[in-house]
C-alpha atoms as one frame of an Amber mdcrd trajectory, in Angstrom:
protein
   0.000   0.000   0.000   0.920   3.421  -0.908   1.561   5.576   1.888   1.051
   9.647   2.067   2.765  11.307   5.181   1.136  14.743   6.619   2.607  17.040
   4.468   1.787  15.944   1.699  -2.222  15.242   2.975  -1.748  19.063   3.396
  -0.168  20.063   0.390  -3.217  17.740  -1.179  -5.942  18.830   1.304  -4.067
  22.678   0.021  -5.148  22.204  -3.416  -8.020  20.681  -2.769  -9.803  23.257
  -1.325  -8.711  25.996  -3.702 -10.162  23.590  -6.212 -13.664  23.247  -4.416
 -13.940  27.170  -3.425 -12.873  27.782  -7.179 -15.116  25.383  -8.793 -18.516
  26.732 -10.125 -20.687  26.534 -13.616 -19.771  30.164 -15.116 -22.583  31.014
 -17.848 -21.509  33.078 -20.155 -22.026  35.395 -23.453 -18.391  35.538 -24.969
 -18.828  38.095 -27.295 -21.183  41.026 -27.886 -20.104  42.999 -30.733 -18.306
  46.766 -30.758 -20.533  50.214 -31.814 -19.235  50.536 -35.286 -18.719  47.009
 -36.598 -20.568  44.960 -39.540 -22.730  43.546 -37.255 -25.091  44.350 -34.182
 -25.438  42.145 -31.032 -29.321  41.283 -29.477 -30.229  39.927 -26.192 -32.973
  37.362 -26.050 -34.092  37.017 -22.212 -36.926  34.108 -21.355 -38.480  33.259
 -18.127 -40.086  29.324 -18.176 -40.269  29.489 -14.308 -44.148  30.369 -12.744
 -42.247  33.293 -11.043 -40.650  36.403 -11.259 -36.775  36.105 -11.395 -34.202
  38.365 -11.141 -30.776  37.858 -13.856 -27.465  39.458 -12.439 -25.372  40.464
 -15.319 -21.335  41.041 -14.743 -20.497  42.552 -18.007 -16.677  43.447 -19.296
 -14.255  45.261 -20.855 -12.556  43.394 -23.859  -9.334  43.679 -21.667 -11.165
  42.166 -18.741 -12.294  44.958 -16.687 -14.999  44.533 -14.702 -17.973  46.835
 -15.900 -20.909  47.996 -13.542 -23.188  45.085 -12.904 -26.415  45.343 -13.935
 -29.552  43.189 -12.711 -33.020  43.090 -14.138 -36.171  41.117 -13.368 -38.316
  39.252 -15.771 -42.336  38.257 -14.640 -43.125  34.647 -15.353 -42.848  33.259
 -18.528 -42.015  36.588 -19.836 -39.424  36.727 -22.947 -38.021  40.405 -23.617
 -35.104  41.451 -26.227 -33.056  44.377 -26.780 -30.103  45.505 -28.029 -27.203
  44.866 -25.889 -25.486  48.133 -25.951 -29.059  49.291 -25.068 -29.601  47.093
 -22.664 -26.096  48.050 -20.698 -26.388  51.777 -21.503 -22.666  50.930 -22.535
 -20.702  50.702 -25.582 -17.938  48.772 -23.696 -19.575  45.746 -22.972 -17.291
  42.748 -24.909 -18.848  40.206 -22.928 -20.546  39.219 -19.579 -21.211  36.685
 -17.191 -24.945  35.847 -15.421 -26.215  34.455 -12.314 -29.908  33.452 -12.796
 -32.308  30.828 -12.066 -31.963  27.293 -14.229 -35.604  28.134 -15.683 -34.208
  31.201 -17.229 -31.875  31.543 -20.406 -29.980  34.434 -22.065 -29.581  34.189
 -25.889 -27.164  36.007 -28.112 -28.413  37.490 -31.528 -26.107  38.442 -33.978
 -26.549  39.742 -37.502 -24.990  41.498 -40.335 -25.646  45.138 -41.046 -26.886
  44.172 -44.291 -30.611  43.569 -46.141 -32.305  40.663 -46.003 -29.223  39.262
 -43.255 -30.277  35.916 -41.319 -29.054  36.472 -37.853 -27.459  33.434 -35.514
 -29.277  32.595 -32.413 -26.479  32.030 -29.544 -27.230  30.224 -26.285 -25.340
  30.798 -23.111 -22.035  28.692 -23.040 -21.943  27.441 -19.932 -18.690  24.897
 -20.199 -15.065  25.900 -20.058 -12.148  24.207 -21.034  -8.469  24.468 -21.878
  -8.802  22.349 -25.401 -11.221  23.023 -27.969 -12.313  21.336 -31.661 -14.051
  22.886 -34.261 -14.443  21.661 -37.826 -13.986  24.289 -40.714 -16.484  25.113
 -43.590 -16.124  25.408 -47.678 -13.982  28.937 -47.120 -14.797  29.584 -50.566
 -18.214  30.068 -49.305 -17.831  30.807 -46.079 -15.714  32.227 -43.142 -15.077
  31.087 -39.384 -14.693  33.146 -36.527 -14.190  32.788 -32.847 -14.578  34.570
 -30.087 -12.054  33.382 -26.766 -12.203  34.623 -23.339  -9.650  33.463 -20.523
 -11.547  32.467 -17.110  -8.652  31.489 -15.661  -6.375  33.449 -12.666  -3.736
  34.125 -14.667  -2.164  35.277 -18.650  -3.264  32.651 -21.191  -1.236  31.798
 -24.079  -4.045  30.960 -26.754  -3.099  29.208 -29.784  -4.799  27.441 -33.184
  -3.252  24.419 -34.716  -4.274  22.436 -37.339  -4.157  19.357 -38.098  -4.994
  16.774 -40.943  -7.382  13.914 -41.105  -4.382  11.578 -39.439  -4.531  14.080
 -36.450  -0.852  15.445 -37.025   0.323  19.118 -36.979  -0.027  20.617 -40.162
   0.605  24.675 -38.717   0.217  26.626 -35.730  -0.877  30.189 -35.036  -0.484
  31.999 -31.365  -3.369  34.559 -30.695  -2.354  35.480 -27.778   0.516  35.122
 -26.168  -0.030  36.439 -22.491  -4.080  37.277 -22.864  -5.213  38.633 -19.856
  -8.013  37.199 -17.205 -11.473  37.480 -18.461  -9.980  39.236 -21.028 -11.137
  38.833 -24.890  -9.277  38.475 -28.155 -10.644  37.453 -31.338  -9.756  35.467
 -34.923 -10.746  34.833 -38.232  -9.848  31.361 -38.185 -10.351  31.486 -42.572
  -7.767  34.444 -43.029  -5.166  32.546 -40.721  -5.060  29.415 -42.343  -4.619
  28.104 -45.953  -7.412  25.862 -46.639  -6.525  21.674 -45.991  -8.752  19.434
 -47.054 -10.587  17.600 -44.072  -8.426  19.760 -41.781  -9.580  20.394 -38.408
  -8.710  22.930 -35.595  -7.524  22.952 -31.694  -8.086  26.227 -29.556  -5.423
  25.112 -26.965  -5.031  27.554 -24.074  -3.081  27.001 -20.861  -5.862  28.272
 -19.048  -9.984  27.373 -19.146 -11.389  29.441 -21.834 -15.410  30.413 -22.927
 -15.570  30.039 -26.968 -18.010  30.935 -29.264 -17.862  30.078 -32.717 -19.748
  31.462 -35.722 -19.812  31.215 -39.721 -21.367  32.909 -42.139 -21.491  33.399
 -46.196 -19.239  35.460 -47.646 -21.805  38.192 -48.063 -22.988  38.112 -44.696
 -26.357  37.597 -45.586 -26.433  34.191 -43.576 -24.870  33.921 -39.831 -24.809
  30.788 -38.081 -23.174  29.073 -35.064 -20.790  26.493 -35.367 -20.577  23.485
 -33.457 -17.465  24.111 -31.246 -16.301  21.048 -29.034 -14.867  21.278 -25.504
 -12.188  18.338 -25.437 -12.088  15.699 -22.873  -8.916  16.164 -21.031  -6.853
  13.498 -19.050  -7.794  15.193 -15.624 -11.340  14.874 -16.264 -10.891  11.817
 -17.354  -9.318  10.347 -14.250 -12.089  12.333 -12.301 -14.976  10.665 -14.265
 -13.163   6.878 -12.716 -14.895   8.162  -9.493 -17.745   7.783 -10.608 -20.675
   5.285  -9.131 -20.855   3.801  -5.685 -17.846   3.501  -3.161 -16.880   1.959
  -0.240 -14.493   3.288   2.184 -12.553   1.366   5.123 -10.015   2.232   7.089
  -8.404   0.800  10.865  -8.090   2.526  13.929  -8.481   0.452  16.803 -11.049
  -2.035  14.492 -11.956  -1.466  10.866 -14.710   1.328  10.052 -16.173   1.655
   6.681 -17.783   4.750   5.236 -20.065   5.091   1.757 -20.013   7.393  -0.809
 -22.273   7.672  -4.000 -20.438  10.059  -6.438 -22.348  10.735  -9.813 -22.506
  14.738 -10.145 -18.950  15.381 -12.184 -18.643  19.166 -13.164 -17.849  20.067
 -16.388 -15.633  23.019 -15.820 -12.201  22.941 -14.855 -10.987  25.563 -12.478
  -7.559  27.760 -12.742  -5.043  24.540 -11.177  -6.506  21.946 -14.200  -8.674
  19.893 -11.500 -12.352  19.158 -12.313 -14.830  18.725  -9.282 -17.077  15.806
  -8.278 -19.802  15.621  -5.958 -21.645  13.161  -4.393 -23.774  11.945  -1.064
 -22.515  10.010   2.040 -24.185   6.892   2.756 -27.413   8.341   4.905 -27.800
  10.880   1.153 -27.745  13.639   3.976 -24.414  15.023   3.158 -22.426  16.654
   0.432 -19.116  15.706  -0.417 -16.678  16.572  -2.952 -13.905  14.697  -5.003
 -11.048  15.335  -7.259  -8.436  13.843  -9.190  -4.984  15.923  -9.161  -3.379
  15.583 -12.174  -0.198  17.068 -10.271   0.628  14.984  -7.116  -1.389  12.010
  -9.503  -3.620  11.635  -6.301  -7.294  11.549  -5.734  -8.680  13.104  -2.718
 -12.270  13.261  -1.301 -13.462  15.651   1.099 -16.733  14.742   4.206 -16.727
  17.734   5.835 -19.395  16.385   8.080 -22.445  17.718   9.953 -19.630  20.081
  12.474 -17.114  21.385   9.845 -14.506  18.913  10.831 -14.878  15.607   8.979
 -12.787  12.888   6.821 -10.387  13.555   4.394  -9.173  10.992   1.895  -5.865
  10.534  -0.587  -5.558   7.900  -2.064  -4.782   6.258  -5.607  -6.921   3.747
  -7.434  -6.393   1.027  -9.899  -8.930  -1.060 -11.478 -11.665  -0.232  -8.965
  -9.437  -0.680  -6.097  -8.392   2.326  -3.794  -5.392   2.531  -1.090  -4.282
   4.991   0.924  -4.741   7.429   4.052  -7.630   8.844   5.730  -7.127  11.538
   7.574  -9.624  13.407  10.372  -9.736  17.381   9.369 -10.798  19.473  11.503
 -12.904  22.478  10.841 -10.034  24.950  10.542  -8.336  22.280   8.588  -5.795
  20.782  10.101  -5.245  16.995   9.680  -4.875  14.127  12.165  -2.474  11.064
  11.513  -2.846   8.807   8.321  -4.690   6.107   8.676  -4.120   2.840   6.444
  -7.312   3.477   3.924  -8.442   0.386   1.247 -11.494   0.423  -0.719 -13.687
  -0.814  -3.563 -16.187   0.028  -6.422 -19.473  -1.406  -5.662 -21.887  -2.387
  -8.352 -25.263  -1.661  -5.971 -27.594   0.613  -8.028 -29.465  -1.864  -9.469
 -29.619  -4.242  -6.415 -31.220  -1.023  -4.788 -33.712  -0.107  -7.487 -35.142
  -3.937  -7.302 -35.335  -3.421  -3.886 -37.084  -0.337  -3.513 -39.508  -1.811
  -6.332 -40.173  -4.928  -4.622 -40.273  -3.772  -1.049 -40.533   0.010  -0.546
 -37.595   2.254   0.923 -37.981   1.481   4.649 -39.054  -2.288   4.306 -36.090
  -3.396   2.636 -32.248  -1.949   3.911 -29.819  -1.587   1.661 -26.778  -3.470
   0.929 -24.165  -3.229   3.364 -26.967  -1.762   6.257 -27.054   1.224   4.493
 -30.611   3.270   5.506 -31.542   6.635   3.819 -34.014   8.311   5.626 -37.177
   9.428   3.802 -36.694  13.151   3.511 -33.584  12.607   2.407 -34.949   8.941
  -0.486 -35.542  11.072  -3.535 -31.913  13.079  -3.695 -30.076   9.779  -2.850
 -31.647   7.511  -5.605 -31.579  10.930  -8.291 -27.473  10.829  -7.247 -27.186
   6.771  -6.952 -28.686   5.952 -10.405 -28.763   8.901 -12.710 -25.419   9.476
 -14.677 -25.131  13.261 -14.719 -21.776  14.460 -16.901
């Protein structure tokens, strides 16, 4: 067995929690267009909630300032639109961020400046990643553009490379070499490249970055979106392996074992590469929170418990196995001794469901004497046997 002494559980626990204070879905508009350009930018609110809600905009500067924030409330099922500079009362807004309510969705509208133009309907991109794919159209017909702002803590060097149908380099093209947080910079993807048949493109960025892509006909008279791909990385990757049902045992005078369903794995990474997954302890009373660190090649899970203090776990897994330390954390953090931690994968979701079918919740304990009281029944099955990516 692997074993982790305190400094590094702290130098783990460390990064940890930067991760899970740092971790968050960020919805965003990456691009609203400038007074003066070829094209206009319009805002398509909607309410499909039964009440009122109120959207929190954080617009800003194309070099990442933040711009006044503006809030505004829409009745139920309303829909409103307006022109974004309107809308602002600014003609500095590059792009914004929004807190609202799940029910309620912020579309971007762009068109040409010309007659008879067919504008692009934009929804929110909500996802943010360091590696992005997008495949190019006929650019005798067409152009691409894209739109790239850096939600990471620090500079981001942002570059396009292509490559050829057998996935090798063909050319390379820096945007940005040091472009500044939540800052925006821009690219006609057609005018940098010489055309390669089935070619295809990587936005790579050494921090998370929002993208939007768009194409449109050479005489701007059609506008459209184009399907731009966040890329699996190899952090969230190793993050996804928690995934499922767990089992957790470790020795201090006798063996104790803890549960954990994890099954709600975040999509965005946050400024140290780490992705975030959550889950429920065993009673589905409790949050906790996972990660893989692609830098000390460690996963760690965090119970803070029902007091602050709670469990902390490092460990390493192979093939559905874990090993490693548990540690006690208290609520200001600091860690106990390591404690000789195994553990297993444990294939129970659909010995549950045929036992809540057959006998009803209370009637019929779980594997392992594993109870979930009833206010508690609906969010433990929703985490246990949904897959939510």
């Amino acid at each position: 067995m692997k074993k982790f002494n305190l400094f590094y559980g702290l130098i783990c626990l460390s990064a940890f929690l930067c991760t899970y204070a740092a971790f968050g879905q960020t919805r965003m508009i990456p691009h609203v267009t400038p007074p003066g350009a070829s094209f206009e930018t319009n805002l398509v609110l909607t309410n499909e909630s039964p009440y009122s809600q109120t959207i929190r905009f954080q617009p800003y500067h194309k070099s990442g300032a933040k711009l006044s924030v503006k809030t505004f409330t829409l009745s139920a099922g309303q829909r409103y639109e307006a022109n974004a500079q309107d809308f602002f009362s600014s003609s500095d807004v590059s792009h914004f961020s929004l807190t609202a309510h799940e029910l309620v969705e912020v579309t971007a509208v762009y068109r040409a400046l010309v007659a008879n133009a067919s504008p692009a309907h934009v929804k929110e991109c909500p996802v943010q990643a360091s590696s992005w794919t997008l495949s190019p159209g006929n650019w005798d017909q067409t152009y691409d553009a894209i739109a790239v702002v850096n939600m990471g803590a620090s500079a981001a060097k942002v570059e396009v490379v292509q490559r050829d149908a057998n996935g090798y380099v063909t050319d390379r093209k820096t945007l940005d070499s040091a472009l500044a947080p939540m800052s925006k910079t821009l690219s006609l993807i057609s005018a940098s490249f010489s055309h390669r048949d089935n070619a295809s493109y990587e936005i790579v960025c050494s921090q998370p970055v929002s993208i939007i892509a768009l194409r449109g006909n050479l005489a701007s008279t059609l506008f459209w979106e184009n399907a731009v791909k966040a890329n699996r990385q190899y952090n969230y990757i190793q993050t996804e392996l928690l995934e499922g049902y767990w089992q957790f045992t470790y020795t201090i005078s006798s063996d104790f074992h803890e549960f954990y369903s994890m099954n709600m794995l975040g999509t965005q990474m946050n400024s140290d590469g780490n992705y975030t997954i959550y889950g429920v302890n065993k009673w589905g009373k409790r949050e906790v929170s996972a990660i893989y660190s692609g830098k000390n090649d460690v996963w760690a899970l965090l119970d803070r418990g029902d007091t602050g203090s709670g469990q902390y776990y490092v460990f390493q897994l192979d093939n559905g196995q874990l090993s490693g330390c548990e540690y006690r954390v208290s609520s200001d953090n600091e860690l106990g001794d390591c404690r000789d931690l195994v553990g297993k994968h444990i294939d129970l979701p659909n010995q549950v469901s045929e036992k809540k079918a057959k006998y009803g919740v209370e009637e019929a304990p779980f594997e392992l004497g594993i109870y979930v009281p009833e206010d508690h029944r609906d969010l433990f099955f929703q985490l246990l046997e949904s897959k939510q990516h």
